[in-house]
C-alpha positions in Angstrom: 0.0 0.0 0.0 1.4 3.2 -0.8 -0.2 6.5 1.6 -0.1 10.0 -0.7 -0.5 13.3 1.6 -0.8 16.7 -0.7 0.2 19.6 0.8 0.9 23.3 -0.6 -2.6 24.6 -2.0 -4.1 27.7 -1.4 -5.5 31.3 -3.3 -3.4 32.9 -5.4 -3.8 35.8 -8.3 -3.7 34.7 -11.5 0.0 34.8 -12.6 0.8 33.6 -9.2 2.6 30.5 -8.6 2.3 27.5 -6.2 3.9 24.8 -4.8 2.7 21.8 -4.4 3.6 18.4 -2.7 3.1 14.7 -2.3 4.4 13.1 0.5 4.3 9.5 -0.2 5.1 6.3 2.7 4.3 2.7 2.6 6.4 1.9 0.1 9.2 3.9 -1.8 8.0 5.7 -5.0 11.0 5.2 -7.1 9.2 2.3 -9.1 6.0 3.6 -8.9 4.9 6.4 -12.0 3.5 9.5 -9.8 0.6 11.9 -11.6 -1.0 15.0 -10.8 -4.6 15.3 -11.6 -7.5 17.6 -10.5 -10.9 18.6 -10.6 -13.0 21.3 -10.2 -16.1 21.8 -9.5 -18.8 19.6 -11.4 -16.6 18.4 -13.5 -15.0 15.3 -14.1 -11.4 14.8 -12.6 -8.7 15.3 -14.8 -5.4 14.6 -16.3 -2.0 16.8 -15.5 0.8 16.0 -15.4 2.8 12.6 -15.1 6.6 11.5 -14.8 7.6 7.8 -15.1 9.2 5.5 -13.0 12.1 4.7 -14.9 13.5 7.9 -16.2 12.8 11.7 -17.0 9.4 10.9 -19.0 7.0 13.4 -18.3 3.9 14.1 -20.3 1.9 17.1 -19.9 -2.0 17.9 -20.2 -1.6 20.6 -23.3 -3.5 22.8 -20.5 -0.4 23.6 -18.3 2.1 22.7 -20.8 4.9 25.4 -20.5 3.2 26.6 -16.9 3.3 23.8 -14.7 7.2 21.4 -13.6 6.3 18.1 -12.0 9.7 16.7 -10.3 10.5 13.7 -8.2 12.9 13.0 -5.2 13.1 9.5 -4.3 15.4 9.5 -1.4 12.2 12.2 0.1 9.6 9.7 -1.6 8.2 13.0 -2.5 6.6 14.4 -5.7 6.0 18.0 -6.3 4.3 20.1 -9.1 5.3 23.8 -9.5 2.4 25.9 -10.9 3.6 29.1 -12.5 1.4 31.8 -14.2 -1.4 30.2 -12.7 -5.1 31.3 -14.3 -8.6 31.2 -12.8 -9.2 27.9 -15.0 -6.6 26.4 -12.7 -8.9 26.2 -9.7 -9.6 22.8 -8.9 -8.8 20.3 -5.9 -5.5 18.7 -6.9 -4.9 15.0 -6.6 -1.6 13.2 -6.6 -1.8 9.5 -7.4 0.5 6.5 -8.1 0.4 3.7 -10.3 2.8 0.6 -10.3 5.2 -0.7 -9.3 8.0 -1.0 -12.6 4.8 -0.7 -15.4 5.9 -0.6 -18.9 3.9 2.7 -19.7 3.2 6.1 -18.6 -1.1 7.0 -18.7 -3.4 9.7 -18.3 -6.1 7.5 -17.6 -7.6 7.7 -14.1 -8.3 4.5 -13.9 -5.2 3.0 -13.9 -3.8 4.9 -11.1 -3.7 2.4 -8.0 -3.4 5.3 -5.2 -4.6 8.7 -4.6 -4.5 11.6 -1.8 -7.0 13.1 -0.3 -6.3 16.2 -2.5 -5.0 20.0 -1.9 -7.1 23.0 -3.2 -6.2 25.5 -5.5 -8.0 28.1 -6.0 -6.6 31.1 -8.5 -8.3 34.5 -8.5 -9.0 36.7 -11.3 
């Protein structure tokens, strides 16, 4: 079993940026692939941001492209997701989740994520 904690969320002004982290125990996330998703209100949660276990793969929604930095440090078992020039469409409750361990491909699908956190909120003000 593998415990995520988010952290880091809060109101910003658009063109703000945020931190936030994933906190991960149970098992070390070094073979796991780690994802960022979130959802706002009434809608359906979705895909971010996601870096693969085995290297520096990272896919991005086309949404934060160029905006948003997902990095990894395994020896902290920690994932984080830098948020720059954040814009009101950002606002959502972000989720960090985990899917492994040592799979052969990186997905946006939410359904194939095996953990999730209780999620952070972000909320980004016009």
């Amino acid at each position: 079993q593998v415990q995520l904690v988010e952290s880091g969320g809060g109101m910003v002004q658009a063109g703000g940026s945020l931190r936030l982290s994933c906190a991960a125990s149970g098992r070390t996330i070094s073979s796991y692939d780690m994802g960022w998703f979130r959802q706002a209100p009434g809608k359906e949660r979705e895909f971010v941001v996601a870096i693969i276990w085995s290297g520096p793969r990272i896919y991005y929604s086309d949404s934060v492209k160029g905006r948003f930095t997902i990095t990894r440090d395994n020896a902290k078992n920690t994932v984080y997701l830098q948020m720059d020039s954040l814009k009101p469409e950002d606002t959502a409750v972000y989720y960090c989740a985990a899917r492994g361990p040592y799979k052969s491909y990186v997905t946006s699908y939410v359904g194939e994520y095996d953990y999730w956190g209780q999620g952070t909120q972000v909320t980004v003000s016009s």
